[in-house]
C-alpha positions as CSV (number, residue, x, y, z in Angstrom):
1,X,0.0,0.0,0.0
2,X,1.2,3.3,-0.8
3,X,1.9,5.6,2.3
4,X,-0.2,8.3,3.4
5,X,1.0,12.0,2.8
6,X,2.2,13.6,5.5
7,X,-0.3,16.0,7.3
8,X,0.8,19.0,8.9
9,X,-1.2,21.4,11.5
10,X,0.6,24.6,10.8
11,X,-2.4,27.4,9.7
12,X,-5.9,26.6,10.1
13,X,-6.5,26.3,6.2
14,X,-4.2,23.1,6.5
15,X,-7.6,21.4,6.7
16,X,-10.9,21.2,4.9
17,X,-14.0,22.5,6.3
18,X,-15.0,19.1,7.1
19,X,-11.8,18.0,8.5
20,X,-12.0,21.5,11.1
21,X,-15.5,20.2,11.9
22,X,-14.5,16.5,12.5
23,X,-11.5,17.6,14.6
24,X,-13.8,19.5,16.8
25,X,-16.5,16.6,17.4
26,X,-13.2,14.7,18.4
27,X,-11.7,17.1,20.7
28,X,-15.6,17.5,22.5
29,X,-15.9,13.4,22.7
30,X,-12.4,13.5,24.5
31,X,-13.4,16.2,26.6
32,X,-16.2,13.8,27.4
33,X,-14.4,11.4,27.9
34,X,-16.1,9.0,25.2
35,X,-13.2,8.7,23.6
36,X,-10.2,6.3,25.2
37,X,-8.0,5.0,22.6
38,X,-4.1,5.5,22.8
39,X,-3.4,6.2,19.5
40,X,0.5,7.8,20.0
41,X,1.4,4.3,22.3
42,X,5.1,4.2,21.2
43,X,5.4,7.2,19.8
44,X,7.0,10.6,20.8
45,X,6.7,14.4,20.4
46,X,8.9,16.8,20.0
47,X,8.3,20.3,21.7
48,X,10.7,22.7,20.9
49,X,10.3,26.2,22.3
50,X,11.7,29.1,21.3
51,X,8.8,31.9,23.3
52,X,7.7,30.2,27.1
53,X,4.4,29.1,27.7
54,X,2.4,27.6,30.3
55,X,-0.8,26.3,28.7
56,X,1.3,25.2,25.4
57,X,3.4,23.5,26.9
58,X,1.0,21.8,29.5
59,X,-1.5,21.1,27.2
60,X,0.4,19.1,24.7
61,X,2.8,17.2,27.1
62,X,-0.2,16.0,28.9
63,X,-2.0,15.4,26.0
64,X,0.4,13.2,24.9
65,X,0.6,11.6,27.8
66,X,-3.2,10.8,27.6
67,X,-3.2,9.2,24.4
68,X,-0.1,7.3,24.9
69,X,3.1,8.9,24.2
70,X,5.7,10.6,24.9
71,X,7.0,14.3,24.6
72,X,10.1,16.0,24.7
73,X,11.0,19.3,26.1
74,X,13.3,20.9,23.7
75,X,14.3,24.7,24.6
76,X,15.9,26.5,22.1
77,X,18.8,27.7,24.1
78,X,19.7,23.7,25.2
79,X,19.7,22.0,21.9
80,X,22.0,22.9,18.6
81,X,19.1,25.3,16.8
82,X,20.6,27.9,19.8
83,X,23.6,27.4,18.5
84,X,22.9,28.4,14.8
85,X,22.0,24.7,13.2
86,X,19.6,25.1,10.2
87,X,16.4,24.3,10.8
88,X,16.3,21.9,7.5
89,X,19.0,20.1,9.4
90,X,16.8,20.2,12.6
91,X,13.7,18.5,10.5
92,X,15.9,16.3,9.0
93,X,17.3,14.8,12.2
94,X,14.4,15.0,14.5
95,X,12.5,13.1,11.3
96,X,14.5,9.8,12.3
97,X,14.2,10.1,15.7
98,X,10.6,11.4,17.0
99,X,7.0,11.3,15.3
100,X,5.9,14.4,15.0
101,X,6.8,18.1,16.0
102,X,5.4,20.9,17.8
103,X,6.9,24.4,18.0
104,X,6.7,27.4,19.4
105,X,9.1,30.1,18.1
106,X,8.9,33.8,16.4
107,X,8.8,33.7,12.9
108,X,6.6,31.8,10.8
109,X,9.5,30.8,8.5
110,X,10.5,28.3,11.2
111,X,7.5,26.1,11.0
112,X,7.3,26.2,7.3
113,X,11.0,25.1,7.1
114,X,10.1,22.1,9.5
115,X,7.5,20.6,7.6
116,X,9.1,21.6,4.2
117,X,12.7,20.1,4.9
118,X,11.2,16.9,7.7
119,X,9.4,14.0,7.1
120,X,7.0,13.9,9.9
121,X,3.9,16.0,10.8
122,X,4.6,19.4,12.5
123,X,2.3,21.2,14.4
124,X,2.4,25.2,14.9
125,X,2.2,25.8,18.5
126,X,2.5,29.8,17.7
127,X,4.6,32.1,16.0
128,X,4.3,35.8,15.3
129,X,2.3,35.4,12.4
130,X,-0.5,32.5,13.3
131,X,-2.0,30.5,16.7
132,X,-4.1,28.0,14.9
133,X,-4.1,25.7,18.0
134,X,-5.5,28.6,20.4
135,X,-8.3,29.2,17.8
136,X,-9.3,25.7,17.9
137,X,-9.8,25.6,21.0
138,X,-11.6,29.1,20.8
139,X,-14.3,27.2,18.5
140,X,-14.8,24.3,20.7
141,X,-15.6,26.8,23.3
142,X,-18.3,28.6,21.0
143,X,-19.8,25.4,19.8
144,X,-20.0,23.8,23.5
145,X,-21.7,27.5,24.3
146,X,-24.0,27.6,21.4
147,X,-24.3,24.4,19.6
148,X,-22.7,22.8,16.7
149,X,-23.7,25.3,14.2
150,X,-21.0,27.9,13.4
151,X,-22.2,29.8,10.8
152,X,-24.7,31.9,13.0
153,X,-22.3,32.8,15.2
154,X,-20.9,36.6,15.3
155,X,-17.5,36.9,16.5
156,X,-15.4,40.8,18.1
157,X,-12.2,41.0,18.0
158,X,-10.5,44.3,19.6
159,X,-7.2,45.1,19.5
160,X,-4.5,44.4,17.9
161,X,-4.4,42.9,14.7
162,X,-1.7,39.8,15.4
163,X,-1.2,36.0,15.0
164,X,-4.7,35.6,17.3
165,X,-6.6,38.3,14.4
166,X,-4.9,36.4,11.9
167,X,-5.9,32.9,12.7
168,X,-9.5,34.3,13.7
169,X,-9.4,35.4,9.7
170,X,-8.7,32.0,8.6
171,X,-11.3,30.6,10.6
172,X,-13.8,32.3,9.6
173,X,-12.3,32.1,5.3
174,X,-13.0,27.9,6.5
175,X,-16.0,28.0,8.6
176,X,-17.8,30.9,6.8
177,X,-18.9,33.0,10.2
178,X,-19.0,36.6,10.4
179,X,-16.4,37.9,12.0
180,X,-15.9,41.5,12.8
181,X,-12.3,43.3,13.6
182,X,-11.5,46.7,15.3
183,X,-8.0,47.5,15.6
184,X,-6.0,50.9,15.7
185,X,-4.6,52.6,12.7
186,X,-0.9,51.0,12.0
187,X,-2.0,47.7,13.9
188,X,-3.8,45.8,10.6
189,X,-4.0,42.2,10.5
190,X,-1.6,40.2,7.5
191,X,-3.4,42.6,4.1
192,X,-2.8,38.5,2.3
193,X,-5.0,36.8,5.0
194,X,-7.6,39.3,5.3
195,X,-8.3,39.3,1.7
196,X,-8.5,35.7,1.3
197,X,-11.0,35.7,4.5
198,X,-13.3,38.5,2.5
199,X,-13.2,36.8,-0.2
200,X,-15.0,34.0,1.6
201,X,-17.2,35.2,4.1
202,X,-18.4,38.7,6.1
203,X,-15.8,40.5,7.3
204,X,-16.1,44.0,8.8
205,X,-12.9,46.1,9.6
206,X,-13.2,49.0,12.1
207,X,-11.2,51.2,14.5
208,X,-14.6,51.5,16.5
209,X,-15.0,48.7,18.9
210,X,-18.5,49.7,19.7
211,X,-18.9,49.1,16.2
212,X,-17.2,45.7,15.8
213,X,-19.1,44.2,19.4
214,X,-22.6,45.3,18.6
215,X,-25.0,42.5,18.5
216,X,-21.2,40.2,18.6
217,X,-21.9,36.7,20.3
218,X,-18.6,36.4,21.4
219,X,-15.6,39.2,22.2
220,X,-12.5,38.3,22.4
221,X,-9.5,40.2,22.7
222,X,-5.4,39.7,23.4
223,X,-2.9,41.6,25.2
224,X,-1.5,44.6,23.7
225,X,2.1,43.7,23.7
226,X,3.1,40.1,23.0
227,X,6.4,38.4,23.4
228,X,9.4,40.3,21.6
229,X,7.9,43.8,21.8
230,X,8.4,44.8,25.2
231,X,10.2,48.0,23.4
232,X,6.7,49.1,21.7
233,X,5.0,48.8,25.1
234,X,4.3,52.6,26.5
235,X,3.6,53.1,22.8
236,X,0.9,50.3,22.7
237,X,-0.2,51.3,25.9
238,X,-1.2,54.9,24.5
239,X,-2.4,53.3,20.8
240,X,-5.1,51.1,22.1
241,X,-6.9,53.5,24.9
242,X,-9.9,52.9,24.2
243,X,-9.9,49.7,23.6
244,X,-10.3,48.2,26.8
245,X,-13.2,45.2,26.9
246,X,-15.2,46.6,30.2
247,X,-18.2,45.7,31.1
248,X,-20.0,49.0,29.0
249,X,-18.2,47.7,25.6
250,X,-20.2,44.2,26.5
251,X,-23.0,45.9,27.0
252,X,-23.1,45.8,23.3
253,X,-22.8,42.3,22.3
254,X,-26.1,40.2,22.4
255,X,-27.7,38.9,25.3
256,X,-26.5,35.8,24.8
257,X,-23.0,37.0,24.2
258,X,-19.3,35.5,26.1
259,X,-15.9,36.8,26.6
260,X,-12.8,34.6,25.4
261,X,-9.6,35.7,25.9
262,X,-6.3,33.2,25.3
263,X,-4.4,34.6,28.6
264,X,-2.4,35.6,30.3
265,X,-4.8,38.9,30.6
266,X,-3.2,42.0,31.8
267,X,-6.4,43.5,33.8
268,X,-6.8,46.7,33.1
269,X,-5.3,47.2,30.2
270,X,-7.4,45.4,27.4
271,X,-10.2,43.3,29.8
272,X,-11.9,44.6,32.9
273,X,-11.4,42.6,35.9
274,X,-15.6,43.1,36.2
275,X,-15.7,41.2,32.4
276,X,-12.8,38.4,33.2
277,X,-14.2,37.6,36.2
278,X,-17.7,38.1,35.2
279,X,-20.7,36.1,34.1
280,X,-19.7,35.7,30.3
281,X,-16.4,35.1,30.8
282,X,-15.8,31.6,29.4
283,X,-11.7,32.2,29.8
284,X,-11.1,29.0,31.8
285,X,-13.4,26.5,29.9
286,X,-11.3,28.3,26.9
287,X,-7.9,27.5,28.5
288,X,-9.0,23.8,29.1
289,X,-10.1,23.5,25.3
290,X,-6.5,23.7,24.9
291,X,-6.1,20.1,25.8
292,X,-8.5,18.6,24.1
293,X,-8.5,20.5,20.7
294,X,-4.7,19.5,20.7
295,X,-5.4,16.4,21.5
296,X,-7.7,15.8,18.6
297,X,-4.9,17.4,16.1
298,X,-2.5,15.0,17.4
299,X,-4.6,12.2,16.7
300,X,-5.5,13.9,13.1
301,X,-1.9,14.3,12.0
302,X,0.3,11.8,13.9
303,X,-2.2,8.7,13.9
304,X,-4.7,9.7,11.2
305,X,-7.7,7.0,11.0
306,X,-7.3,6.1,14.9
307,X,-10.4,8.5,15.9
């Protein structure tokens, strides 16, 4: 028999429509525990992080864990990519020695060159550009909120237009929801993945977050300085006033409406403590998703037919 391609998980348009959807229904039966199988039983995972992490890291060594295998640690500054070893080389080598890769670094590049240059599925744990696995769990969230049904669904985003805005924009270019964005001027999401996105589905672009939460079923929002740009962050911190997700912002959204956010929050900069501790806050179901979306793209791309 021929072998099967190798899959990779590194943006969201990796897979179909149908293959998004049939991840998800995996990750909620695990999170039900109805599903028990240890597909990755002999098997390993590489981890290699260049940014920290908590729920990243956590979530993918114990999800291993769960289904049966084994993951490796693998800091930047301890092994030979610190050093100045190629990242083809990297893929190559780790190719005959693990199954399958996760990373967490800074520039997209780096996961492209892993699954271009190895042999063995890679999984983008986050890089400046995308966070495909945050997002995933981010739907599971909605659809245990709301139901199965995505395409109803109106999702906020406020604030700065990063790898979260991006990966929302690919999401919604697959799934076909409406998705509405306000950022500041000079903080625009990737011009190539918004334009794919509108091409697709309804997008709305706005520097009014009153206009991007009205009627919104779900607001979410980041931190307005990520890893690597501490530098920017008095100017960030005076670019997004205004754009604070408080309790008169939710006021906005629909009666029915929750708060994500992929943490850590910095309170009282871009969430409210009032709306993180609140009664729509869904931040903690959200952070738990993390597991079991992970989980199911594990299974998807290292063990594909075991689910």
């Amino acid at each position: 028999m021929p072998e099967r391609p190798v899959r990779h998980f590194v943006s969201i348009p990796d897979f179909s429509r149908e293959e998004l959807l049939d991840t998800l229904d995996l990750a909620a039966r695990m999170k039900r525990g109805e599903y028990t199988a240890r597909p990755l039983e002999g098997r390993t995972l590489a981890m290699i992080f260049a940014k920290s992490s908590t729920r990243t890291r956590v979530s993918f060594e114990v999800g291993t864990y769960q289904l049966g295998g084994h993951a490796l640690f693998l800091s930047s500054r301890d092994i030979q990519l610190g050093r100045g070893e190629p990242l083809a080389d990297t893929a190559r080598v780790l190719s005959r020695m693990v199954d399958g890769i996760m990373i967490r670094t800074f520039a997209q590049s780096d996961v492209d060159d892993l699954a271009r240059y190895g042999s063995i599925p890679v999984i983008n744990g986050l890089t400046d550009l995308l966070h495909p696995c945050q997002i995933m769990a981010d739907l599971q969230t909605i659809r245990q909120e709301f139901g199965p049904e995505l395409e109803p669904v109106k999702v906020a985003w406020v604030g700065d237009g990063n790898n979260m805005a991006n990966s929302w924009l690919n999401a919604a270019y697959r799934l076909g929801f409406e998705l509405r964005l306000a950022f500041p001027a000079g903080y625009e999401p990737d011009a190539e993945i918004l334009a794919r996105a509108q091409s697709a589905t309804k997008i709305v672009v706005t520097h009014d977050p009153r206009e991007a939460v009205e009627g919104a079923d779900v607001v979410n929002t980041d931190v307005w300085t990520s890893m690597g740009q501490e530098e920017e962050s008095q100017k960030r911190l005076r670019d997004f006033q205004g754009y604070i997700v408080d309790e008169a912002l939710m006021g906005r959204a629909s009666q029915r409406s929750i708060f994500l956010h992929c943490l850590p929050a910095h309170r009282g900069e871009e969430v409210s403590d009032a709306v993180i501790e609140g009664p729509r806050s869904r931040v903690f179901d959200e952070a738990e998703n993390r597991l079991h979306a992970q989980k199911a793209i594990m299974v998807k791309v290292m063990a594909p037919g075991a689910a």
